[in-house]
C-alpha positions as CSV (number, residue, x, y, z in Angstrom):
1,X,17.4,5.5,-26.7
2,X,19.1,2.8,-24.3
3,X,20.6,5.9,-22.2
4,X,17.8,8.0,-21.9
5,X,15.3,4.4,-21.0
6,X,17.8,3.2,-18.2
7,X,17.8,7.3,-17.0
8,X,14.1,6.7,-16.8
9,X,14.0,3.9,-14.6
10,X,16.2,4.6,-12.8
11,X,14.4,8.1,-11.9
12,X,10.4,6.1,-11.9
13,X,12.0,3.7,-9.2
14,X,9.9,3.9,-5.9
15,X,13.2,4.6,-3.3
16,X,9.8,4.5,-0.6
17,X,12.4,4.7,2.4
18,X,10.2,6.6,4.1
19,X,7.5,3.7,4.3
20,X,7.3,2.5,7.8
21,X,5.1,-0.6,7.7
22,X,6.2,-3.3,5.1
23,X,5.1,-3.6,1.3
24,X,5.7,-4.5,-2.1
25,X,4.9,-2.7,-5.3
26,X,5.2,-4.1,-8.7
27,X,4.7,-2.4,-11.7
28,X,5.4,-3.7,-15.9
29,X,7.9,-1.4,-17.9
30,X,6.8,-1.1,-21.9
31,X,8.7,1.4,-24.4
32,X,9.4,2.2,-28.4
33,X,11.9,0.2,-30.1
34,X,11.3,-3.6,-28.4
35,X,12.3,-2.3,-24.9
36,X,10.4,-3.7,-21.9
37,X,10.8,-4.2,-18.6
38,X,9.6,-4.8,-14.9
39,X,10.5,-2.6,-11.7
40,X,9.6,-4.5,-7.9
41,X,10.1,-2.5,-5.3
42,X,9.8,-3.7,-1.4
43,X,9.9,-1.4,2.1
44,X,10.0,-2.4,5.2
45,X,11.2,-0.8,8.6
46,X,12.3,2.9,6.5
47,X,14.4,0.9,4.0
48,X,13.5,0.2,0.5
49,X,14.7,-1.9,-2.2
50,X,14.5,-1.6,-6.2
51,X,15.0,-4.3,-8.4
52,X,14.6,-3.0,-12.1
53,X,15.2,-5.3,-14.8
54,X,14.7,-4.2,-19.2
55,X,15.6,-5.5,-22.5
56,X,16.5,-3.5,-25.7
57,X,17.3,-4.6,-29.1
58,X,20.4,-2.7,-30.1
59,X,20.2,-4.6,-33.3
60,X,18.7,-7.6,-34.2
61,X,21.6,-9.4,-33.7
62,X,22.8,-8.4,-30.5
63,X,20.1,-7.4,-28.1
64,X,20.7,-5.6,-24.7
65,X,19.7,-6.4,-21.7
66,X,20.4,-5.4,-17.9
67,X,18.9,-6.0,-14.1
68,X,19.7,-3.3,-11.4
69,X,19.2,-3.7,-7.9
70,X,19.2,-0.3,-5.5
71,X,18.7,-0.5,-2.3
72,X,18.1,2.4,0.2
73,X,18.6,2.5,3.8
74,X,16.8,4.2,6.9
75,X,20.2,5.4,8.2
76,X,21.1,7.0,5.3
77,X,17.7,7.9,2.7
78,X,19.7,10.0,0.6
79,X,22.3,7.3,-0.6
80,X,21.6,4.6,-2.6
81,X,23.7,1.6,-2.9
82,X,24.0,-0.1,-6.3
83,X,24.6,-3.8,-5.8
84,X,26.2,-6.3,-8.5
85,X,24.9,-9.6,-7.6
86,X,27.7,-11.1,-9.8
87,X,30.6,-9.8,-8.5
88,X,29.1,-9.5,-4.9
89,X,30.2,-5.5,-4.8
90,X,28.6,-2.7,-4.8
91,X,28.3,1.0,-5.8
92,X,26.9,4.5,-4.0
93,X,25.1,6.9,-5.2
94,X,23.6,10.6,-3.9
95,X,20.4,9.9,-4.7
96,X,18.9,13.2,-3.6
97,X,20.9,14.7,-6.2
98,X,21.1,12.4,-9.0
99,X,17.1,11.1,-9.2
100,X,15.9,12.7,-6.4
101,X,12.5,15.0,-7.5
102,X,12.7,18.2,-9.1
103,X,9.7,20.4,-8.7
104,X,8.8,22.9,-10.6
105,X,6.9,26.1,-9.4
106,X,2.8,25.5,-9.4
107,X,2.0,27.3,-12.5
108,X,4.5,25.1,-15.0
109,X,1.6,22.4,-14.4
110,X,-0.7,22.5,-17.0
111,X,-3.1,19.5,-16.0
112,X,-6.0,18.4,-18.4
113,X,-8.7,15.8,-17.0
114,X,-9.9,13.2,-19.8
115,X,-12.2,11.4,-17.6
116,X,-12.8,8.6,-15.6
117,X,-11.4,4.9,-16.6
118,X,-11.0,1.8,-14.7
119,X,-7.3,0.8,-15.3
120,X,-5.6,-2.2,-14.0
121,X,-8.4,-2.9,-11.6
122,X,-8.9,0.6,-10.2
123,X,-11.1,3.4,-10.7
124,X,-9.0,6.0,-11.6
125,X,-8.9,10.1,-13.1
126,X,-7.8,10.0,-16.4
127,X,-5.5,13.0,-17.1
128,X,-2.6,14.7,-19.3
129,X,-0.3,16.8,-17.4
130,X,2.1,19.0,-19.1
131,X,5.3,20.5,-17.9
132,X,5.5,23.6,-19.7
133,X,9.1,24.5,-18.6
134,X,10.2,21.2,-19.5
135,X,7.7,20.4,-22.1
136,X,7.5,16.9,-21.2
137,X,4.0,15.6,-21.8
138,X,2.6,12.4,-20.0
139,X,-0.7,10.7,-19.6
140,X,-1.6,9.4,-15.7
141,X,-4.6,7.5,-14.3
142,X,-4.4,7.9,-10.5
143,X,-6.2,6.7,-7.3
144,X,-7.0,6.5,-4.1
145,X,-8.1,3.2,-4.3
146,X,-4.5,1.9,-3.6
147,X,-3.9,-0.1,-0.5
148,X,-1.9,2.0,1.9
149,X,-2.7,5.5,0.0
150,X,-1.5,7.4,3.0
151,X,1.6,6.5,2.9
152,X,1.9,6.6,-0.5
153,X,0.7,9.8,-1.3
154,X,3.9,11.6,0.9
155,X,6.2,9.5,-2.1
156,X,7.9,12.3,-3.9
157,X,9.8,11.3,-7.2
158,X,9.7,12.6,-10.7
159,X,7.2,10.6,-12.0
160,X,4.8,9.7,-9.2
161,X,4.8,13.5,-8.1
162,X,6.2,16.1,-6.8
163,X,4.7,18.9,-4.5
164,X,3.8,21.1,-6.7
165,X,2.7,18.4,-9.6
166,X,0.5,16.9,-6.7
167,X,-1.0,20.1,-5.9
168,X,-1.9,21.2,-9.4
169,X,-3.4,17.0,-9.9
170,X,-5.7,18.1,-6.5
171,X,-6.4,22.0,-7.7
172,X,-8.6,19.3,-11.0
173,X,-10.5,16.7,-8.5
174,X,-7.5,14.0,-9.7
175,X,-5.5,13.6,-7.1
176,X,-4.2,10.1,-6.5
177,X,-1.2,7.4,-7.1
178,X,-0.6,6.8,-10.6
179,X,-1.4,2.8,-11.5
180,X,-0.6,3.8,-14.6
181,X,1.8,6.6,-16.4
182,X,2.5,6.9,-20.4
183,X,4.9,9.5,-21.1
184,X,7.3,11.0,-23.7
185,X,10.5,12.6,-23.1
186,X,12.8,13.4,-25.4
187,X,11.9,11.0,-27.9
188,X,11.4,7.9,-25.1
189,X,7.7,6.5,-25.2
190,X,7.6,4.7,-22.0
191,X,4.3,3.4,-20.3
192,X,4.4,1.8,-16.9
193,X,1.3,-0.3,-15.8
194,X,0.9,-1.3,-11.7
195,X,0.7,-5.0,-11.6
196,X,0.4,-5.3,-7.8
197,X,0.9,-2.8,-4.5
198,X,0.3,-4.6,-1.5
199,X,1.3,-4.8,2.2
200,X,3.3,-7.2,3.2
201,X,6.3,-8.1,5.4
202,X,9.8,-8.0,3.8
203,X,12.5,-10.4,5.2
204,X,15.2,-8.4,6.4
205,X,17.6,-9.9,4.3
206,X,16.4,-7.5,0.9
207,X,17.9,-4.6,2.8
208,X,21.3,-5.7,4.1
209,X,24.7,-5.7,2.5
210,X,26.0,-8.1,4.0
211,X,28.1,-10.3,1.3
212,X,29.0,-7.3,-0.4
213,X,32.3,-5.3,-0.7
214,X,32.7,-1.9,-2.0
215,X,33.1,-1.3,-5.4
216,X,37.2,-0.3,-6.0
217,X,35.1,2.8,-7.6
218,X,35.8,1.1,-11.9
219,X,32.7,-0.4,-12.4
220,X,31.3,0.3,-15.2
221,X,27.6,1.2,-14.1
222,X,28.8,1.8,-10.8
223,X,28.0,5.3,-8.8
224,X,29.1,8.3,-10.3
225,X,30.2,6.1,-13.6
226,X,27.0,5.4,-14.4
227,X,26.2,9.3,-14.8
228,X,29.3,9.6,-16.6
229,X,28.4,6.5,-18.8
230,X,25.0,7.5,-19.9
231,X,26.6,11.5,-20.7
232,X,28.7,9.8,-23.0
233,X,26.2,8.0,-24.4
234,X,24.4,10.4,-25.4
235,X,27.1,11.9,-27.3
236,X,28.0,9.1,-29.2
237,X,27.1,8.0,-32.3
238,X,24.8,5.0,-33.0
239,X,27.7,2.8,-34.2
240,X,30.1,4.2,-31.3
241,X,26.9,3.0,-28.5
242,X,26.7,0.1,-30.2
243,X,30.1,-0.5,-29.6
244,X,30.2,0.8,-26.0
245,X,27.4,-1.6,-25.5
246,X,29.4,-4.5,-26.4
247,X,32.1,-3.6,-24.2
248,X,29.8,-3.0,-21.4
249,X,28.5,-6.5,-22.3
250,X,31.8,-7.8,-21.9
251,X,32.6,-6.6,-18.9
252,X,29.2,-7.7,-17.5
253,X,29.7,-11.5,-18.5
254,X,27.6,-11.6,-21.4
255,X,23.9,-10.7,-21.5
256,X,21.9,-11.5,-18.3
């Protein structure tokens, strides 16, 4: 469960380096088994930043918890730069191929409209879209009523929509930006709720890594051993994760 919630973030974070004029997006994370969380993302100037925080109880005893910060930058979209605000280092990432977007051809879409709700202060299309090569099943209310749609609507990730997933939303009158998304995959129940997406200017400062040094490449959730890290996971046992959890805990200072 852990593994597979932190994959999902990680992939539903809005890299919007693309975004030219400056805004902020904030949306609330809720999942099965006592996991929750909160993802803010800023843009300004083509860079983007991704601050993801969550909680899970590994038992009741011994909770996990973790904050992630990625930042993207103009000169380089398809690298993303994980950043340890503890150890002041931080970590790349190929973003592109790692949680970049994976379409699917048109007719895997299977797109059902429910109706029409208002949903976290929006009037939105109601609809269940099914991925019939994947057979992930999610639930999206989506708008145009979103400040900046424009620009917004070129976004490409998994779960905000790809090129084909857009299409087959348009082909059913419910094309839009999802405000809110409920979804299962693989046995994670995951909902995420917008709270706010407004313009606004960034400070500079979000999108620099200046202060930083480059990982020595052992971090633990660093780059490419974060892939490795949740692979492994996902082999392991529930008393072996709970164990590699600790450990990871360890190495992070305690629980933040």
């Amino acid at each position: 469960m852990k593994t597979k919630l932190l994959s999902f973030l990680l992939a539903a974070s809005f890299s919007i380096n693309g975004f030219s004029q400056g805004f902020y997006m904030e949306y609330n994370i809720i999942a099965d088994k006592g996991a929750a969380g909160n993802m803010k993302t800023y843009a300004q100037d083509g860079n983007s930043r991704s601050e993801i925080s969550f909680s899970m109880a590994g038992s009741s005893a011994s909770p996990f918890s973790q904050n992630t910060v990625i930042l993207t930058l103009k000169e380089n979209a398809d690298k993303g730069y994980l950043l340890d605000d503890t150890r002041k280092t931080y970590s790349e990432m190929d973003m592109s191929k790692t949680y970049g977007p994976k379409d699917d051809k048109l007719e895997d879409y299977e797109v059902t409209v429910l109706g029409k709700e208002k949903v976290n202060g929006y009037n939105s299309n109601h609809v269940k879209l099914k991925n019939k090569k994947t057979n992930v099943v999610e639930e999206m209310w989506t708008t145009t009523e979103i400040a900046a749609y424009a620009e917004l609507e070129k976004i490409k990730t998994k779960y905000t929509g790809t090129e084909n997933m857009s299409k087959a939303l348009s082909a059913k009158g419910a094309e839009g930006f999802p405000v809110k998304i409920t979804i299962d995959e693989k046995g994670v129940l995951a909902s995420l709720n917008l709270v706010k997406a407004e313009k606004r200017n960034n400070p500079a400062s979000l999108f620099s890594l200046s202060g930083y040094t480059k990982s020595a490449g052992n971090d633990m959730l660093g780059g490419g051993n974060m892939q490795q890290m949740m692979q492994q996971m996902q082999n392991m046992s529930p008393e072996e994760r709970q164990k590699f959890i600790e450990q990871m805990k360890q190495q992070m200072g305690g629980s933040h």
